[in-house]
N, C-alpha and C positions, 0 to 999 in steps of 0.2 A: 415497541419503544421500551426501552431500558428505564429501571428503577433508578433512580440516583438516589446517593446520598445525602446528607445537608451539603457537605462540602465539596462534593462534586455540582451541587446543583447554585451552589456560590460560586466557582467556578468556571461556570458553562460559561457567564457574559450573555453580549447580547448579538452575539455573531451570528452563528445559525444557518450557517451557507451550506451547502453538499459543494465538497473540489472532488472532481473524477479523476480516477487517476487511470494511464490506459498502457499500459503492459505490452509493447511489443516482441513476441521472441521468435528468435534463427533457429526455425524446430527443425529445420534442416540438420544445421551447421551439429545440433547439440545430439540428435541422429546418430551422427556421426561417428561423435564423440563427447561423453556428456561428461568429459573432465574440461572441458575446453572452458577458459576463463569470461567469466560472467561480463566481461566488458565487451566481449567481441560477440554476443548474442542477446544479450538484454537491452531494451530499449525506454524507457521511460517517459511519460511526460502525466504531468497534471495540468487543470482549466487554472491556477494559483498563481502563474510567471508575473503576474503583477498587482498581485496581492499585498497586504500590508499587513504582516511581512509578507515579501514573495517567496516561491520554492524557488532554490537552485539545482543544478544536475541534471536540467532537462536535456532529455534525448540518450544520457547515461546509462547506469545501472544500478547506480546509487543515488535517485532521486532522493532528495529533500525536502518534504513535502510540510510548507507552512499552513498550520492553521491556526485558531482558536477555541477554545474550550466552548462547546456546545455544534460544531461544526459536523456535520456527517462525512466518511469518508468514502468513497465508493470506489473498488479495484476490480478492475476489468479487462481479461488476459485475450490474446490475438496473435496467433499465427501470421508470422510475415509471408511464411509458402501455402500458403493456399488454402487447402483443405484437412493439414496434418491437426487431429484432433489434439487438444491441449486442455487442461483440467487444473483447479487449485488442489491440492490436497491438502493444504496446513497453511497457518500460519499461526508463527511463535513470536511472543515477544514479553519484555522483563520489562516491568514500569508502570507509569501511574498515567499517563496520557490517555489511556484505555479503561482506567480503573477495573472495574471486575467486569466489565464487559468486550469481553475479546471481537478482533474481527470475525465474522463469521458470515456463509452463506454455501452456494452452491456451484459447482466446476466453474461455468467462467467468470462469477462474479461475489467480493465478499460488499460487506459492509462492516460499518463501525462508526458510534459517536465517540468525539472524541470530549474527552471529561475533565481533563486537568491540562494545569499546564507542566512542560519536559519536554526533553529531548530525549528521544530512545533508540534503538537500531531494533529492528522487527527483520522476521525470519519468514520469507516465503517460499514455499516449497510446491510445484509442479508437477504433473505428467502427460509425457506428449505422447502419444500414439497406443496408451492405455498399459504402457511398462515402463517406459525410462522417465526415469526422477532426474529433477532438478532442483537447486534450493540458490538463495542469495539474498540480502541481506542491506536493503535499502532502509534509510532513515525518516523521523517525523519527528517536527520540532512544532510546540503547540506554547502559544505566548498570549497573557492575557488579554482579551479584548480592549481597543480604545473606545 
């Protein structure tokens, strides 16, 4: 469990949910050709579509994922074809929604609480078949608790 601040720990609210968020990709398709545009292999969805606020984007590439300060996040990556292995390598992001504590964990799954409130664009970056990168650039918008 992460250190907070005073003012992330003012913050947090009294929210405190985990939303999964679950990563569909065309490890096929990106096989391929991994220029090929993140809307025609990325798939998105989080447990949040009716949340308050809800995420929008579902099924996308560019999920929106609503939460609340104090909220856990959990992303969790999955091969649409079968067996093709797929890994996180990175994820990058600029903002306060995270405050000093980044998502972080292990190939198919990060974590992260979420500490403030913002809206930020985060950077997730992939590898399928233990060589080809992939990266894209879905959103989190964190409002504070009712």
């Amino acid at each position: 469990m992460p250190v907070f601040s005073p003012r992330e720990k003012q913050a947090r609210g009294a929210s405190n949910r985990t939303i999964h968020i679950a990563i569909m990709v065309d490890t096929q398709a990106i096989l391929r050709n991994n220029n090929i545009a993140a809307n025609n292999v990325i798939f998105m969805v989080d447990d949040n579509g009716n949340g308050t606020p809800a995420s929008t984007g579902e099924g996308g590439f560019e999920l929106h994922t609503a939460c609340n300060p104090g909220d856990q996040i959990s992303w969790k990556v999955f091969s649409i074809n079968g067996n093709d292995s797929i890994i996180f390598t990175d994820f990058r992001y600029q903002g306060n929604v995270f405050g000093d504590h980044p998502p972080s964990g292990v190939k198919s799954e990060y974590l992260a609480t979420v500490v403030s409130t913002g809206t930020e664009t985060y950077q997730v970056s992939i590898k399928i078949a233990g060589s080809v990168a992939y990266t894209w650039d879905p959103f989190i918008t964190s409002v504070a608790a009712s």
